[in-house]
ROBA-641879 format. One line per 8 residues: number of its first residue (from 1); their letters; for each residue x negated, y, z negated of N, C-alpha, C. Coordinates in steps of 0.02 Angstrom, whole numbers. Layout:
// residues N
NUM	A	X,Y,Z,X,Y,Z,X,Y,Z  ...
//
This chain:
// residues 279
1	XXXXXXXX	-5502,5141,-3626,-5518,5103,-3687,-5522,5151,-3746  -5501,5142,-3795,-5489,5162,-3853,-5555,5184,-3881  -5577,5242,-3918,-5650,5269,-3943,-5669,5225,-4000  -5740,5184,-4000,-5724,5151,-4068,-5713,5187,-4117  -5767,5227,-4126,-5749,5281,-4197,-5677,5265,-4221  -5636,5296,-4183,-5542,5286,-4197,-5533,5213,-4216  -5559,5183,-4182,-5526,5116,-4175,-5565,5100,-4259  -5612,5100,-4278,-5641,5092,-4339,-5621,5102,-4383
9	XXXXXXXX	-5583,5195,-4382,-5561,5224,-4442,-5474,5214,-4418  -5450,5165,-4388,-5388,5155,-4388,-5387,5097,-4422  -5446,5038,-4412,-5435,4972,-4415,-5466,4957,-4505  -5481,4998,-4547,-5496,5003,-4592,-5471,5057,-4641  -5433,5087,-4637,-5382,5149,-4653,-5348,5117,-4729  -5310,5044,-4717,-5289,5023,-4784,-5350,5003,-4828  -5396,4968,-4802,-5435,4940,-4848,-5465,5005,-4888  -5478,5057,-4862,-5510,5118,-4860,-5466,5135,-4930
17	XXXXXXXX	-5427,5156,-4930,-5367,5177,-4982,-5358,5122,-5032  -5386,5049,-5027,-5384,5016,-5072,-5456,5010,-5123  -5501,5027,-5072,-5559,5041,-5127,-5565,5119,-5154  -5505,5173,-5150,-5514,5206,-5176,-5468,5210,-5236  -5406,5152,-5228,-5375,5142,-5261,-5414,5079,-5328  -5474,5053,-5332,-5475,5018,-5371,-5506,5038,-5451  -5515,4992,-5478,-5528,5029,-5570,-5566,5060,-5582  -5635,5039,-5527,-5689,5077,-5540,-5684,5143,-5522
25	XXXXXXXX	-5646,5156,-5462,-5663,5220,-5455,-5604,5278,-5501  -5545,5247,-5511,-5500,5292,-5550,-5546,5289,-5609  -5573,5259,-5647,-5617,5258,-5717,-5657,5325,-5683  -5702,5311,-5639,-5751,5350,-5620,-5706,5452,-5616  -5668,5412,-5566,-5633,5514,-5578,-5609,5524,-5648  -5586,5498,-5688,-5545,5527,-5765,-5635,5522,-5782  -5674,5498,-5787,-5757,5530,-5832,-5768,5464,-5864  -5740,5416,-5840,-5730,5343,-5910,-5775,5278,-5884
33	XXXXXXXX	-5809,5287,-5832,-5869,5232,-5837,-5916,5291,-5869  -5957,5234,-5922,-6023,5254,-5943,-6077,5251,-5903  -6132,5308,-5927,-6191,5290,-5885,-6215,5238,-5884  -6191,5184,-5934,-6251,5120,-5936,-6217,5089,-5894  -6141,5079,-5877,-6110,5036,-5844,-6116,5071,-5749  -6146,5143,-5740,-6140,5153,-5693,-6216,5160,-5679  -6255,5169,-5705,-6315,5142,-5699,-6339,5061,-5663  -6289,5007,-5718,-6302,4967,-5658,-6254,4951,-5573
41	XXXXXXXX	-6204,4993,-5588,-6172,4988,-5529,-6232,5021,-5467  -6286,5077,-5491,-6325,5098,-5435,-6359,5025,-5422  -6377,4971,-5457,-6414,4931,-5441,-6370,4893,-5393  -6300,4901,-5390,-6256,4847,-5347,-6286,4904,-5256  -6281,4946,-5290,-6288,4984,-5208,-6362,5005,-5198  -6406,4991,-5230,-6465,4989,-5218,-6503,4918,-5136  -6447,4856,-5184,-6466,4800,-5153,-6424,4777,-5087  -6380,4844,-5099,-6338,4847,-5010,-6399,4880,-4961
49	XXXXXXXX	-6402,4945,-4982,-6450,4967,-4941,-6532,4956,-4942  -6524,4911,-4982,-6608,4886,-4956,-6615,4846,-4911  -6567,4803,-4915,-6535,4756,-4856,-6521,4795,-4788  -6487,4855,-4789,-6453,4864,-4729,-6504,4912,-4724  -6555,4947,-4743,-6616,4970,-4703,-6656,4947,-4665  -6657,4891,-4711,-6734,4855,-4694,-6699,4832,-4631  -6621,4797,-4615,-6593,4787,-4548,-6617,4827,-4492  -6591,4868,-4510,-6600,4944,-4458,-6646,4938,-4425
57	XXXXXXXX	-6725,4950,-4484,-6764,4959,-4453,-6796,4915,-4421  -6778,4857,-4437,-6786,4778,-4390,-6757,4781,-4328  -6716,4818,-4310,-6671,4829,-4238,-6684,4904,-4203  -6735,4936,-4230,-6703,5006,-4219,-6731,5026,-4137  -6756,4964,-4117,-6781,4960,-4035,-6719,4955,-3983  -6661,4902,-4025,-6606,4891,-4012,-6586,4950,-3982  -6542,4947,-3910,-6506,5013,-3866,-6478,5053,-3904  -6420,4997,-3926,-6348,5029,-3947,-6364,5036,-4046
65	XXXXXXXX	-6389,5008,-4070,-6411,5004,-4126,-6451,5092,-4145  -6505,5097,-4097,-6525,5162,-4106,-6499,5229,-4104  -6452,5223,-4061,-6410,5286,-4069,-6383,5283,-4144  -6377,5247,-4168,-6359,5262,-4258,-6402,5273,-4303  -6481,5263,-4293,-6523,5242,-4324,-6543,5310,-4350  -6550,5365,-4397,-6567,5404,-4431,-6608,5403,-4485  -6674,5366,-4502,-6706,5372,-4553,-6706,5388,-4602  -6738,5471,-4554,-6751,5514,-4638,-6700,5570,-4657
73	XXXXXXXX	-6644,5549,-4606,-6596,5608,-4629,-6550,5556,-4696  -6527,5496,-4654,-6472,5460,-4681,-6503,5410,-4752  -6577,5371,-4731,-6586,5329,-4789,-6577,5337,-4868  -6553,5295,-4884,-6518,5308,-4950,-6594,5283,-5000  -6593,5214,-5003,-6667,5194,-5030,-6708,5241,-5090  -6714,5271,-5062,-6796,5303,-5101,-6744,5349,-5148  -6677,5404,-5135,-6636,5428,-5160,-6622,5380,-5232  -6600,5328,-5206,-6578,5262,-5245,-6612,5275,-5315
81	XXXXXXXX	-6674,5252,-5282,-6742,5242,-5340,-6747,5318,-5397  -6741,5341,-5364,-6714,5416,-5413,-6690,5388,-5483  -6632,5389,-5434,-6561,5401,-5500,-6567,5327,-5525  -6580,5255,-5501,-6598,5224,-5545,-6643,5235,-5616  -6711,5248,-5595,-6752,5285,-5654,-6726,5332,-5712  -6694,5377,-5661,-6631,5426,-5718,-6609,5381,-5774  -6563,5340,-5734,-6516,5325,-5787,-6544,5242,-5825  -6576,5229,-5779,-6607,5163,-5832,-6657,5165,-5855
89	XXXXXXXX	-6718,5216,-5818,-6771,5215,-5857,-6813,5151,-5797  -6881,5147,-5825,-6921,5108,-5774,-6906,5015,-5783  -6863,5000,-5814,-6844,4937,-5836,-6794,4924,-5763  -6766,4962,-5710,-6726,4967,-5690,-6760,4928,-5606  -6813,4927,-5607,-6864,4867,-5577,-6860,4795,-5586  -6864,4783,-5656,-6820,4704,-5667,-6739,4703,-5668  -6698,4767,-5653,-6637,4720,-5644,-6614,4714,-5586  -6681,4733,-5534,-6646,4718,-5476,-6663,4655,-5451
97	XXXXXXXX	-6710,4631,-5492,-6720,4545,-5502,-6657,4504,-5488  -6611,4516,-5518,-6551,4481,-5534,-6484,4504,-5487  -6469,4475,-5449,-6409,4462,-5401,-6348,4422,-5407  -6299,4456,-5413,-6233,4441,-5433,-6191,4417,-5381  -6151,4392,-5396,-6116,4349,-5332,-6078,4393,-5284  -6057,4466,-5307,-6034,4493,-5240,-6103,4545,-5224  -6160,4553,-5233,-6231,4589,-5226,-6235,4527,-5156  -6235,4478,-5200,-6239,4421,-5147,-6230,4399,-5066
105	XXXXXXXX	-6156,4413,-5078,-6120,4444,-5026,-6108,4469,-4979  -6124,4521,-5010,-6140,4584,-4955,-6204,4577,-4925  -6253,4571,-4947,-6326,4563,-4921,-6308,4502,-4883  -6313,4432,-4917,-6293,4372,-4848,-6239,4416,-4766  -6194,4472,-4811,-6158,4476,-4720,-6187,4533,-4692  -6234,4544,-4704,-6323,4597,-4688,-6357,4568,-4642  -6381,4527,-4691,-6433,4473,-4648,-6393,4428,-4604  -6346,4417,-4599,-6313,4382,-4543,-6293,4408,-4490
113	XXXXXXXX	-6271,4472,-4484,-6272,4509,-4444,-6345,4536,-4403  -6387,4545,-4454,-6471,4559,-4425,-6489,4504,-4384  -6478,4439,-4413,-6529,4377,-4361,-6458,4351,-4314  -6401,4373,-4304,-6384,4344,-4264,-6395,4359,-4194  -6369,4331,-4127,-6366,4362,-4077,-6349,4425,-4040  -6306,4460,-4103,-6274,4516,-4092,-6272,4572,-4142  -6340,4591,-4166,-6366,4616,-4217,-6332,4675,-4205  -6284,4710,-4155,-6260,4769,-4151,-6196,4759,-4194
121	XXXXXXXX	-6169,4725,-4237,-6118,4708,-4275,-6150,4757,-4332  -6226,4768,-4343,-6226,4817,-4396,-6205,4880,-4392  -6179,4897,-4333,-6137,4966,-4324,-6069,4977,-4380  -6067,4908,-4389,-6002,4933,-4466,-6023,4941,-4498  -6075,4901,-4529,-6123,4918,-4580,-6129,5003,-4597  -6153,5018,-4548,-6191,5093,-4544,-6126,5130,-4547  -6069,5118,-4511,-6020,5140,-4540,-5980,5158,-4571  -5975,5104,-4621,-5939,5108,-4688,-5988,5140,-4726
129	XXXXXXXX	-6039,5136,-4719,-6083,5165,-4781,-6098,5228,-4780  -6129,5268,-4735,-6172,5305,-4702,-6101,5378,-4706  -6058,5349,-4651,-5998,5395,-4652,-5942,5410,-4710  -5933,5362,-4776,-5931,5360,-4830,-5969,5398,-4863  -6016,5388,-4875,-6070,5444,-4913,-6059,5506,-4904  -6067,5545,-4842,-6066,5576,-4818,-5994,5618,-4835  -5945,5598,-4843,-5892,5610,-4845,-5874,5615,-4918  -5875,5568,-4959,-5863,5625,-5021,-5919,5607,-5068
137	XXXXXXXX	-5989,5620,-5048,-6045,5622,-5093,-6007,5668,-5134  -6007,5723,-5105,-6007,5791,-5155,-5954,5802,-5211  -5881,5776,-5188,-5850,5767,-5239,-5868,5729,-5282  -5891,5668,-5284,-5914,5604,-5330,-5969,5640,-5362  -6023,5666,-5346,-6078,5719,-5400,-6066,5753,-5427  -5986,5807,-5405,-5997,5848,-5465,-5931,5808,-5526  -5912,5762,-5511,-5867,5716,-5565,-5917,5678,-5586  -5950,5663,-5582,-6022,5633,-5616,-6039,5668,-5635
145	XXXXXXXX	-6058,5757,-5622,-6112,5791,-5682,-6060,5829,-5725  -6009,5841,-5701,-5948,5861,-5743,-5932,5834,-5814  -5919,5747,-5793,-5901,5720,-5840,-5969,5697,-5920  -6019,5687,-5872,-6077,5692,-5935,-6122,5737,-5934  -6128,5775,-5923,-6160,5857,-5943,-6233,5830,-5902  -6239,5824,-5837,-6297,5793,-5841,-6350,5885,-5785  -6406,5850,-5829,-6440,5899,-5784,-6458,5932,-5726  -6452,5978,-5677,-6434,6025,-5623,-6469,5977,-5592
153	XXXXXXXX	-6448,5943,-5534,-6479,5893,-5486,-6522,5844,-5498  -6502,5824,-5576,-6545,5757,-5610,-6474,5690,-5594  -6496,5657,-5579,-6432,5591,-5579,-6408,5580,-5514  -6418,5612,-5480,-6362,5621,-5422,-6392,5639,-5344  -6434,5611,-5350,-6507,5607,-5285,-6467,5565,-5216  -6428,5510,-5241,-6399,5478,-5197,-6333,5508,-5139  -6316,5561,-5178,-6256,5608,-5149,-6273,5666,-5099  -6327,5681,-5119,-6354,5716,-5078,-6416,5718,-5021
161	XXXXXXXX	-6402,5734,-4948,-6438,5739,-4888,-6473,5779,-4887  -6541,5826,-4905,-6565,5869,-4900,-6605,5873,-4818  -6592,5825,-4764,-6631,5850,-4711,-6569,5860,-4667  -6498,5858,-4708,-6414,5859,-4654,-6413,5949,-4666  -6418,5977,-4616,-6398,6044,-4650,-6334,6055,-4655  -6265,6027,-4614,-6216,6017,-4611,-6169,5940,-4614  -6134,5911,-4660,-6124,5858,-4660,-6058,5848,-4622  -5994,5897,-4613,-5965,5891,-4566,-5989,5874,-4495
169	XXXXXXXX	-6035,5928,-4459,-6055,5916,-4382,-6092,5854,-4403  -6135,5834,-4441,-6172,5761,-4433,-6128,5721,-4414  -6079,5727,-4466,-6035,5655,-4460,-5996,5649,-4383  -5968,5726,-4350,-5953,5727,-4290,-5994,5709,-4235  -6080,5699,-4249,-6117,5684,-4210,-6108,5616,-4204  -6123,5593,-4271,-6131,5511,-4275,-6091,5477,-4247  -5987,5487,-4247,-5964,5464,-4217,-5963,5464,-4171  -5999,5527,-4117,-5991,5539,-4065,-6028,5486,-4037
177	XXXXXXXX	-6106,5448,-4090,-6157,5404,-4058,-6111,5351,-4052  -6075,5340,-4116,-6014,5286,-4111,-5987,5256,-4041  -5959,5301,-3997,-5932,5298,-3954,-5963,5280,-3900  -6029,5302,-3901,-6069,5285,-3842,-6089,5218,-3861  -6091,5174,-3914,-6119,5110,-3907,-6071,5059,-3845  -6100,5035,-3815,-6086,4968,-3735,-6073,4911,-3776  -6013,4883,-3811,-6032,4812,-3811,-5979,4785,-3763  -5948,4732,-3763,-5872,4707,-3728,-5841,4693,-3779
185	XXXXXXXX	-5786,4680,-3752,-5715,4674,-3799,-5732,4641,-3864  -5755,4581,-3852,-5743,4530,-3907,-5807,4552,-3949  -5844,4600,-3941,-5894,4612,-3999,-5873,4667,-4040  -5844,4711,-3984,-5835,4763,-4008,-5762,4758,-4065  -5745,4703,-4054,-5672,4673,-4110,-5720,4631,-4163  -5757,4606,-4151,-5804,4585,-4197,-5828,4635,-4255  -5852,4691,-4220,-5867,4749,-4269,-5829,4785,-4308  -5759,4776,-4279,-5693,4819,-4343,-5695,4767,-4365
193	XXXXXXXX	-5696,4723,-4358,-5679,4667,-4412,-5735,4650,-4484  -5792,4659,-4454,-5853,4663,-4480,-5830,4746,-4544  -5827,4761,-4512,-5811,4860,-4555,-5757,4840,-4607  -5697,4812,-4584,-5642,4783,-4632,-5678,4722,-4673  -5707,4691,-4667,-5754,4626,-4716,-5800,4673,-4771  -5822,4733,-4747,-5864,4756,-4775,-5834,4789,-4821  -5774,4836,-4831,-5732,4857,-4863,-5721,4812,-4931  -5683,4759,-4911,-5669,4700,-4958,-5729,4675,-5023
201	XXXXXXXX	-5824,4671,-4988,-5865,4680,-4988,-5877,4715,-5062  -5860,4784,-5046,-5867,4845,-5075,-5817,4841,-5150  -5735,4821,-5120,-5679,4814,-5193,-5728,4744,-5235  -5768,4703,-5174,-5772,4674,-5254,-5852,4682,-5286  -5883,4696,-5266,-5939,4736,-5315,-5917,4782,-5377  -5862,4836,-5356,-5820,4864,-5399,-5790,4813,-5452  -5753,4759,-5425,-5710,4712,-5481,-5775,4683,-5528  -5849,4668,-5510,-5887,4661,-5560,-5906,4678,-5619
209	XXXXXXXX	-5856,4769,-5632,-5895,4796,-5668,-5810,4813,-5731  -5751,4796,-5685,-5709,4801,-5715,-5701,4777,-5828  -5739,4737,-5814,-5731,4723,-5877,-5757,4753,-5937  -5791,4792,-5904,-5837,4852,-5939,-5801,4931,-5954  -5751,4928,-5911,-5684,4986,-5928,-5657,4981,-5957  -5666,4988,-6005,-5631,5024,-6072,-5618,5089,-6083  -5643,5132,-6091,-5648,5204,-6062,-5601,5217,-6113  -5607,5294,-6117,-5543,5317,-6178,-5511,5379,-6139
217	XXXXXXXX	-5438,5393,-6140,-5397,5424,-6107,-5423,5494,-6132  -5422,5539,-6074,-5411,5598,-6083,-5365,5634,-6117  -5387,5693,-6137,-5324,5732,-6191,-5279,5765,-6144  -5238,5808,-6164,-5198,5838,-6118,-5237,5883,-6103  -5285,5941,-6130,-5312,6000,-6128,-5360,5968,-6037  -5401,5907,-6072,-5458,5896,-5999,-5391,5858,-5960  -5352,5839,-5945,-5289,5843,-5894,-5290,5893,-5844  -5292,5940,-5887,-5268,6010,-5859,-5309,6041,-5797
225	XXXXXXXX	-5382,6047,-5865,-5426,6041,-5851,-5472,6003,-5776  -5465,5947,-5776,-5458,5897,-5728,-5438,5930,-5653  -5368,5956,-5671,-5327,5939,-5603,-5358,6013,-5579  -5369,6087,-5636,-5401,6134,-5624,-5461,6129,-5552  -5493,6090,-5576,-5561,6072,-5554,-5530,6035,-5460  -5486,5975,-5485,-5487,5953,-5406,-5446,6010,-5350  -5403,6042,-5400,-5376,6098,-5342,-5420,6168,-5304  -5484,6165,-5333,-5542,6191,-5320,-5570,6148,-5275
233	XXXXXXXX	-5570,6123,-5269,-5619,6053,-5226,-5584,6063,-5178  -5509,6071,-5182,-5477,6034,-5122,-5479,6099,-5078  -5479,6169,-5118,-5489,6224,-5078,-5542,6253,-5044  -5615,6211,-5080,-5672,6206,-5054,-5681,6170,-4982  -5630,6119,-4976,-5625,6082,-4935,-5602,6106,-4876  -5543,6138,-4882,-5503,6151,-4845,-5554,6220,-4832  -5598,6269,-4846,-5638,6321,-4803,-5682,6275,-4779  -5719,6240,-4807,-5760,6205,-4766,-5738,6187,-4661
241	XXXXXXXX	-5675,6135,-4679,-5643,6120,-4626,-5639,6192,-4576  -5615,6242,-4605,-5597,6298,-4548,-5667,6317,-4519  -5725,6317,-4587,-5779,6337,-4545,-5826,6334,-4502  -5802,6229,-4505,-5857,6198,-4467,-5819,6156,-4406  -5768,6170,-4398,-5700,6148,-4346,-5711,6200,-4279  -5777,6205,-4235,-5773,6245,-4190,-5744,6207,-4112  -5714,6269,-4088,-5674,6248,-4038,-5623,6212,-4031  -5591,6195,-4073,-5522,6186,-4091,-5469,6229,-4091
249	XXXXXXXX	-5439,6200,-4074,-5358,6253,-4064,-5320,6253,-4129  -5273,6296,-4144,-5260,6300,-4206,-5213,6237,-4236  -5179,6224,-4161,-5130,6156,-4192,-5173,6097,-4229  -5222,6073,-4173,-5276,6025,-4199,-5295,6029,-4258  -5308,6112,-4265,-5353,6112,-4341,-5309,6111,-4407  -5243,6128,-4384,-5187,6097,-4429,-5165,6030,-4459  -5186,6002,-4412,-5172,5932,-4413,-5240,5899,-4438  -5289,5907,-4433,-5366,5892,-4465,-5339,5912,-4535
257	XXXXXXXX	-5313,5965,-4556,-5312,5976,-4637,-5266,5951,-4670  -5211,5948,-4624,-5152,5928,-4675,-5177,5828,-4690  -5200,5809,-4647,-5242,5739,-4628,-5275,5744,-4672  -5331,5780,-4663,-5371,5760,-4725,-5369,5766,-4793  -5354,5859,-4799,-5319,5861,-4886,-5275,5823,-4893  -5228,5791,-4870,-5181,5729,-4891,-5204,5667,-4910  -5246,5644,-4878,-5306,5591,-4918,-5333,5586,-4974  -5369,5658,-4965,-5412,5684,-5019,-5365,5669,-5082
265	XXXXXXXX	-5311,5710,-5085,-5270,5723,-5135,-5247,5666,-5163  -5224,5621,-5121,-5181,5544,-5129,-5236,5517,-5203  -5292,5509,-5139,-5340,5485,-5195,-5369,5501,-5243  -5392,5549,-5274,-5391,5605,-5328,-5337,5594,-5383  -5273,5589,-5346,-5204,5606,-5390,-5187,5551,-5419  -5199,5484,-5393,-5198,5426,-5390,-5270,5417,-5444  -5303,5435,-5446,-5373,5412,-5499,-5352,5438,-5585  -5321,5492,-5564,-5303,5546,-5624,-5263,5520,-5652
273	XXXXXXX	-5198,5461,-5639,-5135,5452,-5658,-5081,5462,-5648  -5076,5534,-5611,-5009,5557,-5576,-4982,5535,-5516  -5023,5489,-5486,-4977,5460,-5423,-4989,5358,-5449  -4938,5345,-5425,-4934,5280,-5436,-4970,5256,-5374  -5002,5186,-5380,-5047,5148,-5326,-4992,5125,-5297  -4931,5113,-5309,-4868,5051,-5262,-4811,5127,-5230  -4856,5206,-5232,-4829,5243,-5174,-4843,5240,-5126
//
């Protein structure tokens, strides 16, 4: 039988590339959502993971559920509350009052997953989010403090794990818990499907905020500039990979980079302007 992990990051691979392909986030890499407009986007992901905590920890007795369950390494929550305050200030308490129809959404396919019979469906949940984060917090913070001069680890609480000492091996752990979850067939197809719903989920929280991009084009100089910066990243990336890739053979670890910096890049290059979305 096929590892879910794989089966997860196979069965969600396009949607994956389509929320990195959407407005919000190319705005977000060129520097062109504002803080006020991304300020309340933290409130759109505030009210995911208050939902999908409070799940968790409603299940975390659950077998197969617990092997994912990470508290105080993974909870986003209290991080959240940070960088909300940052950027809205304490008013940022009443706007989580107010729920928008894809906030909506996502929380209803939270809680439906929590009270149903098969509360282990929140394994996508934890998936898309958790292993997402994880994966390019760090690029997304420093294009966030890049683009508005913001202060040395002020804004950006949500990007970063301070109890992960390594976020590669985590994530190799987590999937590894991945794999060990027991369900049968038809749940465990339930759950990519669940991971792909959640995706969709995700593009349209993003399409909420579209109307608020306006943004003003970069000059040629921050172009340059720009691409300066991601070919640094991508070389950051690429030592990272060699350093934390133990026991691998060299072909494997070839194929991990050219895999992943090819992603990386697609999407990056694709935010910037230089690759078309219909390549």
């Amino acid at each position: 039988m096929p590892l879910l992990a794989a089966e997860l990051k196979d069965g969600t691979k396009v949607l994956h590339a389509e929320a990195g392909r959407s407005k919000f986030m190319k705005y977000f890499f060129k520097g062109e959502v504002s803080l006020a407009t991304y300020g309340r986007f933290l409130v759109s992901l505030y009210q995911v993971y208050n939902a999908l905590e409070q799940a968790l920890d409603e299940h975390r007795e659950n077998a197969q559920l617990a092997l994912l369950y990470f508290p105080r390494e993974l909870s986003r929550k209290a991080a959240l509350e940070q960088d909300l305050e940052f950027f809205n200030g304490p008013q940022w308490r009443e706007m989580i009052q107010t729920i928008t129809p894809a906030q909506r959404a996502y929380i209803d396919a939270i809680q439906r997953c929590a009270s149903s019979p098969t509360p282990e469906l929140l394994a996508a949940h934890a998936y898309v989010r958790y292993l997402g984060d994880l994966s390019g917090g760090q690029v997304l913070a420093k294009r966030l403090q890049k683009f508005n001069d913001l202060p040395e680890d002020q804004g950006v609480a949500f990007y970063h794990f301070p109890l992960i000492e390594d976020n590669d091996m985590f994530k190799e752990m987590f999937r590894k818990r991945l794999n060990q979850i027991e369900v049968d067939d038809t749940l465990r197809e339930q759950i990519i499907q669940e991971a792909k719903d959640t995706f969709l989920r995700n593009i349209d929280m993003f399409c909420e905020f579209d109307s608020e991009l306006e943004g003003t084009s970069m000059t040629a100089e921050e172009q340059v500039e720009n691409l300066v910066d991601l070919e640094r990243e991508k070389a950051a990336l690429r030592q990272g990979l060699q350093s934390n890739v133990s026991g691998a053979n060299q072909e494997e670890l070839t194929a991990m980079q050219t895999s992943f910096l090819a992603n990386v890049w697609s999407s990056l290059s694709t935010a910037v302007g230089l690759k078309s979305t219909a390549s």
